[in-house]
C-alpha positions as YAML, in Angstrom:
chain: A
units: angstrom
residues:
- id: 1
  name: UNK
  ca: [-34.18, 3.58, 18.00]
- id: 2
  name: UNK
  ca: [-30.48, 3.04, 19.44]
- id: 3
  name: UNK
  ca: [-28.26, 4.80, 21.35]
- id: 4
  name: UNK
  ca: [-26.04, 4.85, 17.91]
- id: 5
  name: UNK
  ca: [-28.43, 5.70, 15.42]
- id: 6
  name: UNK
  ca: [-29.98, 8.97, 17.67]
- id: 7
  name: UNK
  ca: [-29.47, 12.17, 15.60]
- id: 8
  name: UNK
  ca: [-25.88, 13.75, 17.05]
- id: 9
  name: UNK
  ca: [-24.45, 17.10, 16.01]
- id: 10
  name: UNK
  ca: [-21.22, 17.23, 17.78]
- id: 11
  name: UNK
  ca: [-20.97, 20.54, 20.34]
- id: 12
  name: UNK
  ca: [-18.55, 19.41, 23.15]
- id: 13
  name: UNK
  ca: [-14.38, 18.78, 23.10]
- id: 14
  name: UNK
  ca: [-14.91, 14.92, 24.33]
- id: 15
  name: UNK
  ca: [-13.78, 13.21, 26.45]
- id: 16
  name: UNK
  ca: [-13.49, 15.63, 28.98]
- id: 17
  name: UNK
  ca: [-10.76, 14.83, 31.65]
- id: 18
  name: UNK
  ca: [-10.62, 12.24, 34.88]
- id: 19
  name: UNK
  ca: [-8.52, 13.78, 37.20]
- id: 20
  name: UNK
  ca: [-7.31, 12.66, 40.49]
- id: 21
  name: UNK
  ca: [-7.56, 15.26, 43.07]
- id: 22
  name: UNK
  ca: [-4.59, 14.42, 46.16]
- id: 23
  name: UNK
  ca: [-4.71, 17.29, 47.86]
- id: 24
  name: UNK
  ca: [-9.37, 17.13, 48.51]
- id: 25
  name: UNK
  ca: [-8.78, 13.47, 48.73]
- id: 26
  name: UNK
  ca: [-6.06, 13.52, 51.66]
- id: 27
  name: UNK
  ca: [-8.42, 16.50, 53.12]
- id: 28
  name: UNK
  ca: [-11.75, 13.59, 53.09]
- id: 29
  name: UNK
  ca: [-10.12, 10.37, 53.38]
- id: 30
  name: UNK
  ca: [-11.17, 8.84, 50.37]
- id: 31
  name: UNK
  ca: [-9.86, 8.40, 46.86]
- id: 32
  name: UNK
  ca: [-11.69, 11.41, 44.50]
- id: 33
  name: UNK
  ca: [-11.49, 12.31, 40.91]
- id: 34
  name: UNK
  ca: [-12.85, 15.00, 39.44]
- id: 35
  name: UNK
  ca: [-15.20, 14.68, 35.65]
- id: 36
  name: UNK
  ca: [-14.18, 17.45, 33.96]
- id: 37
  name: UNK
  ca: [-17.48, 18.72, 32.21]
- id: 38
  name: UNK
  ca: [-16.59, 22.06, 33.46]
- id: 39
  name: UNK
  ca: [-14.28, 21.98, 30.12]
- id: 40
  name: UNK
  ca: [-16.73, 21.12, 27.87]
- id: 41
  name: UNK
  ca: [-15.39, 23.94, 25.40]
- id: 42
  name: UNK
  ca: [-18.78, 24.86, 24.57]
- id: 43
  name: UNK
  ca: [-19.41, 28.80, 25.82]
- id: 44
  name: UNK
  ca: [-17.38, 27.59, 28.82]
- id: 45
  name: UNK
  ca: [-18.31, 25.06, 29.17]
- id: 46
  name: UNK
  ca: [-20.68, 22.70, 31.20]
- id: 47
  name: UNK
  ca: [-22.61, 19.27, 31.37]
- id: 48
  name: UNK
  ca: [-25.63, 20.83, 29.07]
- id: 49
  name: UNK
  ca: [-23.40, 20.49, 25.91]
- id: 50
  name: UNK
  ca: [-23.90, 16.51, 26.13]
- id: 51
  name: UNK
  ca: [-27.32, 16.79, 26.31]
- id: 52
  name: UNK
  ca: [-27.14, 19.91, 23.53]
- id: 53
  name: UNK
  ca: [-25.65, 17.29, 21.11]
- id: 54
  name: UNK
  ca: [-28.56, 14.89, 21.03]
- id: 55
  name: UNK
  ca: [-31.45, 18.07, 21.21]
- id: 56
  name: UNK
  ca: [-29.66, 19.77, 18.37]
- id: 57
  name: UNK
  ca: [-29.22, 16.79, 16.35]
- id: 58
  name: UNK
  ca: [-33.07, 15.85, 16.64]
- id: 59
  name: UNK
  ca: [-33.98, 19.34, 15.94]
- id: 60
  name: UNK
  ca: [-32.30, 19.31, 12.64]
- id: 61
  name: UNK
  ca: [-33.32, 16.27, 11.69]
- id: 62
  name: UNK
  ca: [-37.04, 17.48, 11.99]
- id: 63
  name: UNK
  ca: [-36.00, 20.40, 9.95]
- id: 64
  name: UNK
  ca: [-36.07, 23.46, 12.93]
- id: 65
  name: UNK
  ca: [-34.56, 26.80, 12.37]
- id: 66
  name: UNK
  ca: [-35.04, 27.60, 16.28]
- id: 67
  name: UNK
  ca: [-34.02, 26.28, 19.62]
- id: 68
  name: UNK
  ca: [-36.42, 27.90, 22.56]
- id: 69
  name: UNK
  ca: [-36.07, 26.76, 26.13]
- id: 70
  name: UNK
  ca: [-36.44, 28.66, 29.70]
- id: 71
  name: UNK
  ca: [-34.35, 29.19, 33.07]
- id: 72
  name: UNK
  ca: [-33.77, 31.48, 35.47]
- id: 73
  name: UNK
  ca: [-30.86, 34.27, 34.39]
- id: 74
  name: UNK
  ca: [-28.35, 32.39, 35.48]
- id: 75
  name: UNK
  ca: [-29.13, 29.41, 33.62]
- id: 76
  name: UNK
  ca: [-26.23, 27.54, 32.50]
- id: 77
  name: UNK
  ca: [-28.81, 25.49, 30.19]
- id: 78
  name: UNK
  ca: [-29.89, 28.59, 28.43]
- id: 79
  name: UNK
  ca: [-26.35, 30.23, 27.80]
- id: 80
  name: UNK
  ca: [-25.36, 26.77, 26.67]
- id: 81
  name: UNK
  ca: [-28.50, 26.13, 24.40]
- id: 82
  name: UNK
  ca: [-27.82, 30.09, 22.89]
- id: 83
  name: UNK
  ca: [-24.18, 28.70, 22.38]
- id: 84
  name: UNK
  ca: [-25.45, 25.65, 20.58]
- id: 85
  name: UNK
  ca: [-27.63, 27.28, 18.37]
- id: 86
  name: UNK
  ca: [-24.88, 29.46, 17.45]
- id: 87
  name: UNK
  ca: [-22.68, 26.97, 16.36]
- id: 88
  name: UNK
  ca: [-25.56, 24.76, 14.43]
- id: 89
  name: UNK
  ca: [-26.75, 28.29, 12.62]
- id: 90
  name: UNK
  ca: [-30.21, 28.36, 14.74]
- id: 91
  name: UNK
  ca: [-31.90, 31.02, 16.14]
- id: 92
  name: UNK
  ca: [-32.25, 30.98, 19.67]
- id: 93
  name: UNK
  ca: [-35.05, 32.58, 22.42]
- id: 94
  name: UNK
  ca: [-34.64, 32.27, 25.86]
- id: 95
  name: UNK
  ca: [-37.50, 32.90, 28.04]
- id: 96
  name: UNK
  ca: [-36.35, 33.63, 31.72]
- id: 97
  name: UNK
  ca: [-38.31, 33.36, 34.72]
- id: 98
  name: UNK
  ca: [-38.06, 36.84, 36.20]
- id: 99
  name: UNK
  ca: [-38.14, 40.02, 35.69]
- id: 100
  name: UNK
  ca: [-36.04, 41.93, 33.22]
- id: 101
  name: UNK
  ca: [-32.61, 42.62, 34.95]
- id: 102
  name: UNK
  ca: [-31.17, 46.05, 34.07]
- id: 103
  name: UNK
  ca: [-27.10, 44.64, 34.50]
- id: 104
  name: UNK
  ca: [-26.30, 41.74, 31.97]
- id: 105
  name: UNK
  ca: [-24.00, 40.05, 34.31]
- id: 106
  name: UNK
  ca: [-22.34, 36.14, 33.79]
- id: 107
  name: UNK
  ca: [-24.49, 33.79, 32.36]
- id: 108
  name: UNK
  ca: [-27.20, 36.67, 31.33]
- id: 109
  name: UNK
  ca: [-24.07, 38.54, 29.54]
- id: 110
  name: UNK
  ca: [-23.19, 36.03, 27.86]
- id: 111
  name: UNK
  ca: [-26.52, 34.95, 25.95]
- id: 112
  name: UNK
  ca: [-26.90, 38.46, 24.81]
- id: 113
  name: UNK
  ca: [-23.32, 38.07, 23.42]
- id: 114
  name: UNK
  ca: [-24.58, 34.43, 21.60]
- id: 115
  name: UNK
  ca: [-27.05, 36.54, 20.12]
- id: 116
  name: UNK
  ca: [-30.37, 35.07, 21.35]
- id: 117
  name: UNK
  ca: [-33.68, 36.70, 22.09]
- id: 118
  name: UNK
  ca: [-34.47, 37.15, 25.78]
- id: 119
  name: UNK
  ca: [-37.58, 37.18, 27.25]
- id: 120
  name: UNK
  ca: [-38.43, 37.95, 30.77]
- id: 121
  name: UNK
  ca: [-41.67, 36.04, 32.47]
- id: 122
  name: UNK
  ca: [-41.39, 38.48, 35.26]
- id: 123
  name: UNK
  ca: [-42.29, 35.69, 37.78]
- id: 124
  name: UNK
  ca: [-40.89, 32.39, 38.47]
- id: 125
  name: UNK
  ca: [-43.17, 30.03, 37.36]
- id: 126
  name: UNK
  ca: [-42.11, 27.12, 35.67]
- id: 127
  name: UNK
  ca: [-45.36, 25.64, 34.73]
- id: 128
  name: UNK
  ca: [-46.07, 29.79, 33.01]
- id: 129
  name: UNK
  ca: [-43.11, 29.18, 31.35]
- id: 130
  name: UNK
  ca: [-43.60, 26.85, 29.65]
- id: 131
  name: UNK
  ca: [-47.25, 27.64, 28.36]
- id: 132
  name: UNK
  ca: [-45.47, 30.76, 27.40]
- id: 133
  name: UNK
  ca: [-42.60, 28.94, 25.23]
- id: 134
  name: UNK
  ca: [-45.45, 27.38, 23.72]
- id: 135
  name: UNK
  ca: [-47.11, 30.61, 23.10]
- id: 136
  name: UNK
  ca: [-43.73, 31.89, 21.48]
- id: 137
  name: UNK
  ca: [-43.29, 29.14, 19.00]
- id: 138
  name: UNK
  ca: [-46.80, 30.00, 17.31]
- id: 139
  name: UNK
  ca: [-45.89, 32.91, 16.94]
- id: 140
  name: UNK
  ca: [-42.19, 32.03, 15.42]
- id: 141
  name: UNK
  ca: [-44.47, 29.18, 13.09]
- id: 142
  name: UNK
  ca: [-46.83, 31.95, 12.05]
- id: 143
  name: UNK
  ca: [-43.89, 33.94, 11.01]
- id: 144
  name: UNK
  ca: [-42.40, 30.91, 8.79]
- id: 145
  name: UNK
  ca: [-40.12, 29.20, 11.61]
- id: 146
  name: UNK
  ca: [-39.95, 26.19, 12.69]
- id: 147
  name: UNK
  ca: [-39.30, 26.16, 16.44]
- id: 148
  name: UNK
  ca: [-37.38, 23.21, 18.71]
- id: 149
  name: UNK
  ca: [-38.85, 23.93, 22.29]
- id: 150
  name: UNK
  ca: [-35.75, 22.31, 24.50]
- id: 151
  name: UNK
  ca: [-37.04, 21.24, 28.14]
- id: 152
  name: UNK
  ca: [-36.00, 23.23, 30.99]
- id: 153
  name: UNK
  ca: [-31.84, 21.86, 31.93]
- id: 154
  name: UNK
  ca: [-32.38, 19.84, 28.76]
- id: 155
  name: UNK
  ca: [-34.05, 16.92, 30.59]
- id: 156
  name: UNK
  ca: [-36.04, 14.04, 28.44]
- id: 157
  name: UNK
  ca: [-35.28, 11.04, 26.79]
- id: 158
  name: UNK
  ca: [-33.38, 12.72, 24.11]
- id: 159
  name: UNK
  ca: [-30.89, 15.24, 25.96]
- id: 160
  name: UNK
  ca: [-30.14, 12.67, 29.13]
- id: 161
  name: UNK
  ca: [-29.02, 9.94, 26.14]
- id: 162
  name: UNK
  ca: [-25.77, 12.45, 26.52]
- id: 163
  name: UNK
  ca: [-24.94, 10.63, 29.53]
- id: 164
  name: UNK
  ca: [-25.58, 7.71, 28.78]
- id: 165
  name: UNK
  ca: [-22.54, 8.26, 26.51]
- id: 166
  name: UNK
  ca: [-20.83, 9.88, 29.11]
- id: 167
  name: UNK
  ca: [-20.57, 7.10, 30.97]
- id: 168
  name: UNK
  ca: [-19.30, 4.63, 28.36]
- id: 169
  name: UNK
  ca: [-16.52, 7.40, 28.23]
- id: 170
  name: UNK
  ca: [-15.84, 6.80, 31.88]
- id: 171
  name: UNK
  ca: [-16.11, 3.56, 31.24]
- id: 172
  name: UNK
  ca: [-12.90, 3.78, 28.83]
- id: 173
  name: UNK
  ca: [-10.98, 6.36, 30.62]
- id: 174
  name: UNK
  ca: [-11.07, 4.16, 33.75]
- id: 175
  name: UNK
  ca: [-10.26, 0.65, 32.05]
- id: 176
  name: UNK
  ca: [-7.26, 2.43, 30.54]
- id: 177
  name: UNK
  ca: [-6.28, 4.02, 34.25]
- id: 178
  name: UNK
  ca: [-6.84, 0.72, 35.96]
- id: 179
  name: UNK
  ca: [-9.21, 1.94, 38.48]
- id: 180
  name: UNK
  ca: [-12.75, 1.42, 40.08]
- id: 181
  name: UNK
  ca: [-15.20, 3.86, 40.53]
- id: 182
  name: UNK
  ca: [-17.85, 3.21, 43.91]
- id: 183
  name: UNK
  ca: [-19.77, 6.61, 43.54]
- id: 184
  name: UNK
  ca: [-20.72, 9.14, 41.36]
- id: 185
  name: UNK
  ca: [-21.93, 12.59, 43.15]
- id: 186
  name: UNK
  ca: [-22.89, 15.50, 41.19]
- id: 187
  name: UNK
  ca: [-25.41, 18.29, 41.14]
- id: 188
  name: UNK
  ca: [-29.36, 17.29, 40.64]
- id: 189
  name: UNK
  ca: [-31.68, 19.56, 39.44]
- id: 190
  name: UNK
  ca: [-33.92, 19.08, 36.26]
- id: 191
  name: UNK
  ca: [-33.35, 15.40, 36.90]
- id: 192
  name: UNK
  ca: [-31.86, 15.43, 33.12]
- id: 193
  name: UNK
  ca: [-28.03, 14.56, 34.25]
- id: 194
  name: UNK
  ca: [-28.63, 12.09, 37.09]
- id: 195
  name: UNK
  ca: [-31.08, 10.41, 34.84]
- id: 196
  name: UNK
  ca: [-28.94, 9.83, 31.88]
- id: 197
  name: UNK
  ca: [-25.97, 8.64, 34.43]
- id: 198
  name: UNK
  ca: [-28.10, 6.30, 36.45]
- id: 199
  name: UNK
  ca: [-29.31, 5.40, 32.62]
- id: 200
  name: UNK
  ca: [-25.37, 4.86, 31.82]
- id: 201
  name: UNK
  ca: [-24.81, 2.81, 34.75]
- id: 202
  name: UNK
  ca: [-27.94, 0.86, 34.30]
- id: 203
  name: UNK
  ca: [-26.87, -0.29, 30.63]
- id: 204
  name: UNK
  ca: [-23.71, -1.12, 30.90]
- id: 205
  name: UNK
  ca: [-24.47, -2.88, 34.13]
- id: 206
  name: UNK
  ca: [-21.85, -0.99, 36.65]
- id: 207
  name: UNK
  ca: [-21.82, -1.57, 40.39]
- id: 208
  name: UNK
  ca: [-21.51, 1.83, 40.78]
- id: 209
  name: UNK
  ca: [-23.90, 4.24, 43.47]
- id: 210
  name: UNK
  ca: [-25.10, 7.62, 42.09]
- id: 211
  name: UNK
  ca: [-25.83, 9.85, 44.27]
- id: 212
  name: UNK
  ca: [-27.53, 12.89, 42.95]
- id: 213
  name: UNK
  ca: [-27.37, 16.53, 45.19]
- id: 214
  name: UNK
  ca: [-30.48, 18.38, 45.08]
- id: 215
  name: UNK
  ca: [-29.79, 22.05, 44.69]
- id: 216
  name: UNK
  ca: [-33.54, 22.77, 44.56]
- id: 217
  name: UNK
  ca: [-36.32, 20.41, 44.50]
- id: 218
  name: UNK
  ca: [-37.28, 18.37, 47.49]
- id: 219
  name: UNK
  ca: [-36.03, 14.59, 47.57]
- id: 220
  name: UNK
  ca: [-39.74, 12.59, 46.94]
- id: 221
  name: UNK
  ca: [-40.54, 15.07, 44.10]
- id: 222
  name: UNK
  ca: [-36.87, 14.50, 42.07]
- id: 223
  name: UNK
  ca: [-36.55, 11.09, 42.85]
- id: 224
  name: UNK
  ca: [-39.81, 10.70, 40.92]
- id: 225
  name: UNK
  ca: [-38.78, 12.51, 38.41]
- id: 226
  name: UNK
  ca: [-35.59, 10.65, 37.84]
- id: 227
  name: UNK
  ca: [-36.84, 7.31, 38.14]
- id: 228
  name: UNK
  ca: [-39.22, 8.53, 34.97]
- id: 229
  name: UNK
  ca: [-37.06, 10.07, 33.23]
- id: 230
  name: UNK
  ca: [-34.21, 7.07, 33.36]
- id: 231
  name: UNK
  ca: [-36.81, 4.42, 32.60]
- id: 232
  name: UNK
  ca: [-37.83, 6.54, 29.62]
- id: 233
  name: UNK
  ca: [-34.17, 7.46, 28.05]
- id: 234
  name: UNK
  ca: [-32.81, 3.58, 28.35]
- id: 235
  name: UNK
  ca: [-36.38, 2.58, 26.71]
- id: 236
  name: UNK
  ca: [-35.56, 5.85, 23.76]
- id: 237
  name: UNK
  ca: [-31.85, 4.72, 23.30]
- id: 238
  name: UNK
  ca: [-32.92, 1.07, 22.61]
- id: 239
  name: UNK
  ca: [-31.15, -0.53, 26.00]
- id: 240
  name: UNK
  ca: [-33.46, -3.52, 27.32]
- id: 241
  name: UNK
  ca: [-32.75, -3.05, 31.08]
- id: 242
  name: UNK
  ca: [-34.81, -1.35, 33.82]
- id: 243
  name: UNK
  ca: [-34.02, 0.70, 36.76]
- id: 244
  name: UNK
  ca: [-36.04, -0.04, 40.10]
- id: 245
  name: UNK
  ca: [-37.53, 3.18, 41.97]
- id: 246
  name: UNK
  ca: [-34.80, 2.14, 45.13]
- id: 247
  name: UNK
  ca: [-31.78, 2.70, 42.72]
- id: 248
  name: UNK
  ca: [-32.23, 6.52, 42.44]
- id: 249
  name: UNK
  ca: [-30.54, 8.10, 45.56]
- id: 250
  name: UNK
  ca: [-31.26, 11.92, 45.89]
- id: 251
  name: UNK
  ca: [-30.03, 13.95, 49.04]
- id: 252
  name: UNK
  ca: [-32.10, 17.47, 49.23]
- id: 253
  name: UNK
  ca: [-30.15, 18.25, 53.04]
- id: 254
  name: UNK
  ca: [-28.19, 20.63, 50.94]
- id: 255
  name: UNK
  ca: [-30.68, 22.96, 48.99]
- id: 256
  name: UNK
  ca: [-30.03, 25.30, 52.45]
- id: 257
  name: UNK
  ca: [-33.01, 28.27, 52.05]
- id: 258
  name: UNK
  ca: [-33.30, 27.93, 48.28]
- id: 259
  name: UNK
  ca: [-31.90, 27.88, 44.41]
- id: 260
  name: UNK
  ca: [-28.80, 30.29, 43.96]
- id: 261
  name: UNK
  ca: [-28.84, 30.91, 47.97]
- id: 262
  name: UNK
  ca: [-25.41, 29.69, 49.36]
- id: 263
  name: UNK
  ca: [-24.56, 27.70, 52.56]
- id: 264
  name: UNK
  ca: [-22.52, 28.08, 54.91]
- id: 265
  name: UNK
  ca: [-21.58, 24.09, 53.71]
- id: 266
  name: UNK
  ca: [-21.19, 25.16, 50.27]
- id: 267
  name: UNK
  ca: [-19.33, 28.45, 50.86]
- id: 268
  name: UNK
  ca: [-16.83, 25.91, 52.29]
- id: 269
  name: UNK
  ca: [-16.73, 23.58, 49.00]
- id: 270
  name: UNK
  ca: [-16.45, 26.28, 46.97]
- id: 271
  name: UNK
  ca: [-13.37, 27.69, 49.19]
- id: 272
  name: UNK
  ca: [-11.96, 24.18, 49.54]
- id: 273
  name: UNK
  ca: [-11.77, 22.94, 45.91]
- id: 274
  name: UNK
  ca: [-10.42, 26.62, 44.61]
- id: 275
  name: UNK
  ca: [-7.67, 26.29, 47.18]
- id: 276
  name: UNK
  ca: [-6.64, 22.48, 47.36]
- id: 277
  name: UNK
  ca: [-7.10, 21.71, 44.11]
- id: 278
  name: UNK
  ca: [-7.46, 25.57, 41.81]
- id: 279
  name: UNK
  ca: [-10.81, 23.75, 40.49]
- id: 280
  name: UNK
  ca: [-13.35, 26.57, 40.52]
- id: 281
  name: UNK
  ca: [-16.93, 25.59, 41.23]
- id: 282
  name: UNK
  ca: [-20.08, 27.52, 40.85]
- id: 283
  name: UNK
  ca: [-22.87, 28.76, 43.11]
- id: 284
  name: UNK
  ca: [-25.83, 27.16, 41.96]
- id: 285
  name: UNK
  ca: [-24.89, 23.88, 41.40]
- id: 286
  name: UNK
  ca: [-21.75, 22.50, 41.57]
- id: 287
  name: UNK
  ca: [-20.98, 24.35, 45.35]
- id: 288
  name: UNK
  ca: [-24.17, 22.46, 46.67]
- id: 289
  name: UNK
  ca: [-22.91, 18.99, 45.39]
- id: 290
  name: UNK
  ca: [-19.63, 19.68, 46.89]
- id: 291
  name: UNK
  ca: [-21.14, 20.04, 50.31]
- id: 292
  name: UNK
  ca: [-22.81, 17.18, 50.03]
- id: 293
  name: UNK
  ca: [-19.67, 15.15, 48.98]
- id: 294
  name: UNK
  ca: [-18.03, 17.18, 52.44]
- id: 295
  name: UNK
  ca: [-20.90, 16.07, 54.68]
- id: 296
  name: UNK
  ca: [-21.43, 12.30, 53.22]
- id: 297
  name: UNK
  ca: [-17.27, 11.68, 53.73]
- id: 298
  name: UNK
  ca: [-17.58, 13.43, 57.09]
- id: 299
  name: UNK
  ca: [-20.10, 11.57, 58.31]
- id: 300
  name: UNK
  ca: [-18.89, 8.57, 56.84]
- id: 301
  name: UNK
  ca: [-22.21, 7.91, 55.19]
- id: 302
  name: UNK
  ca: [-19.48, 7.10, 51.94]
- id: 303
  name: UNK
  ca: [-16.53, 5.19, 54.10]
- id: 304
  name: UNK
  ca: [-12.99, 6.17, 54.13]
- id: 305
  name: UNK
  ca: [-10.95, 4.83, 51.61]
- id: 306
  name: UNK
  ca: [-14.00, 4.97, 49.32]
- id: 307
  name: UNK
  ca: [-13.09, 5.26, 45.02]
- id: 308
  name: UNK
  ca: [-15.78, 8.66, 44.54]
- id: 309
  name: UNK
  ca: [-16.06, 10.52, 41.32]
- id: 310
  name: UNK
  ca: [-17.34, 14.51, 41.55]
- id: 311
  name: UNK
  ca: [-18.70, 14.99, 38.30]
- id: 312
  name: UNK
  ca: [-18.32, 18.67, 37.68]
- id: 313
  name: UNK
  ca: [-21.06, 19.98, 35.51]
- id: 314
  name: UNK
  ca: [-19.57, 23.14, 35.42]
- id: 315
  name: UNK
  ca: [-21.09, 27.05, 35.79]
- id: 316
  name: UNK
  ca: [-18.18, 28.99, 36.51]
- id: 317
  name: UNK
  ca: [-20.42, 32.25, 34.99]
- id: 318
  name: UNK
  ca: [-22.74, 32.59, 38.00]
- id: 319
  name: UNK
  ca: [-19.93, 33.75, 40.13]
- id: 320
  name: UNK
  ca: [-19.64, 36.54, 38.28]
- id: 321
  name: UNK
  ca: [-23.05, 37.65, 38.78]
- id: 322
  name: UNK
  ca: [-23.94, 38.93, 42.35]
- id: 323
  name: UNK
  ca: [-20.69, 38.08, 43.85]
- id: 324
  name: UNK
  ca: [-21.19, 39.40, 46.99]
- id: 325
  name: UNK
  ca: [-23.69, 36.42, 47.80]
- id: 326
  name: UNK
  ca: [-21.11, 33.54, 47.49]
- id: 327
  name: UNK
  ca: [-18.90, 34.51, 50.45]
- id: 328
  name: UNK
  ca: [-21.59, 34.47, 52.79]
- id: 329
  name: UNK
  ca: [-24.90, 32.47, 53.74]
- id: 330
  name: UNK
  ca: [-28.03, 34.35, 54.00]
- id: 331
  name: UNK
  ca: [-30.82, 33.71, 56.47]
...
């Protein structure tokens, strides 16, 4: 099958914006623009609505009544997959890894208000989760559903073909601009996203570096899993190209203690973009990549004068959860 002929039910307000950001790129020395995926339009938006529109479409076309995928409670993949179900008429399950949480708070607040059915693991185990979103769709079949199980962050062949397409947007919005992109850094961490933009870049054949951020998985174990995962979406979408194991860069130097814990690095990202630029980041995942884009210019690991696109995958619904741990690192 090709890229064109994949199932597609259309969830995002594309293209999202390129936006050149003076202010952060006087403050690093280089030449940065900013991917807008925060602005999506979907629940708030975020990256997972590209993905959403290739999942969803294949659901439907197999004849599914109900999305079911897992993430912790702050999950922008599950608020956006309870958001894409709404709009396609689905039902929608979520199954968390933790235990229940008595406060609905961002991302958790807004699923109950997309209407989907939440269900707490009470540990976080990914490999329990998803026996148990197996479990769960038996039981929706032997109740006369027909269940979708979406990967955890959306992440095969099918939801990283988004980005794929998201780069052939880039692709126009730059020709139009008249300007070169050297790197793409963003946030890493189902592998789905960097996959499907090393995928992009692969296709179209772009001398372009991306540079995926870690923000929980050490570097051997994601690398792996993007290499996989690319070579299996260009394969899916019908592009006769490969990628070589050497062409996925991952940096984990900026996971800090864990998932969801800040840095003292990304505290400062998160500061820095919210006061050069008023671009609010998130937490989780889009505060992590920012330090790394801080450190790599710092060091000059990406030169000065360097053309580097942040692509903002969005979140902004985690900082209103447990705001008292983004001002400060914990040790």
């Amino acid at each position: 099958m090709f890229l064109k002929d994949m199932p597609r039910v259309k969830l995002a307000a594309l293209p999202t914006a390129l936006e050149y950001v003076p202010r952060l790129s006087q403050n690093l020395g280089i030449e940065l623009y900013l991917k807008r995926d925060d602005n999506t339009g979907l629940a708030v938006g975020g990256n997972k609505a590209r993905k959403l529109e290739y999942l969803v479409g294949d659901a439907l076309a197999k004849g599914c009544d109900t999305l079911i995928t897992t993430g912790g409670p702050q999950s922008n993949h599950c608020r956006m997959t309870a958001a894409a179900a709404a709009k396609a008429g689905l039902d929608c399950h979520l199954v968390f890894t933790s235990q229940d949480i008595a406060v609905r708070q961002g991302n958790l607040l807004l699923d109950e208000l997309l209407g989907a059915n939440l269900h707490f693991l009470g540990v976080d185990d990914g490999i329990l989760a998803g026996e148990r979103m197996i479990e769960l769709a038996e039981q929706l079949k032997q109740q006369g559903q027909k269940p979708y199980i979406v990967p955890l962050g959306g992440s095969s062949p099918v939801g990283a073909a988004g980005y794929i397409r998201a780069i052939k947007e880039l692709m126009d919005q730059t020709d139009l601009a008249g300007i070169s992109v050297e790197y793409i850094i963003h946030a890493s961490g189902s592998a789905g996203t960097q996959a499907g933009l090393l995928a992009g870049v692969k296709a179209f054949n772009l001398p372009i570096k991306v540079l995926g951020m870690s923000v929980s998985r050490p570097k051997q174990r994601l690398s792996g899993e993007v290499f996989n995962l690319c070579r299996d979406t260009l394969s899916n979408a019908g592009f006769n190209t490969t990628v070589t194991p050497e062409e996925v860069v991952v940096y984990d130097e900026y996971v800090g203690n864990g998932y969801g814990i800040p840095t003292e690095l990304s505290i400062e990202a998160l500061r820095l973009f919210a006061k050069l630029e008023g671009v609010i980041l998130d937490p989780v995942y889009t505060a992590k990549a920012g330090a790394g884009l801080l450190d790599l210019t710092r060091k000059g690991i990406i030169p000065n004068d360097s053309s580097v696109l942040f692509w903002h995958t969005g979140g902004s619904p985690a900082l209103f959860a447990e705001q008292e741990l983004h001002w400060r690192p914990r040790a």
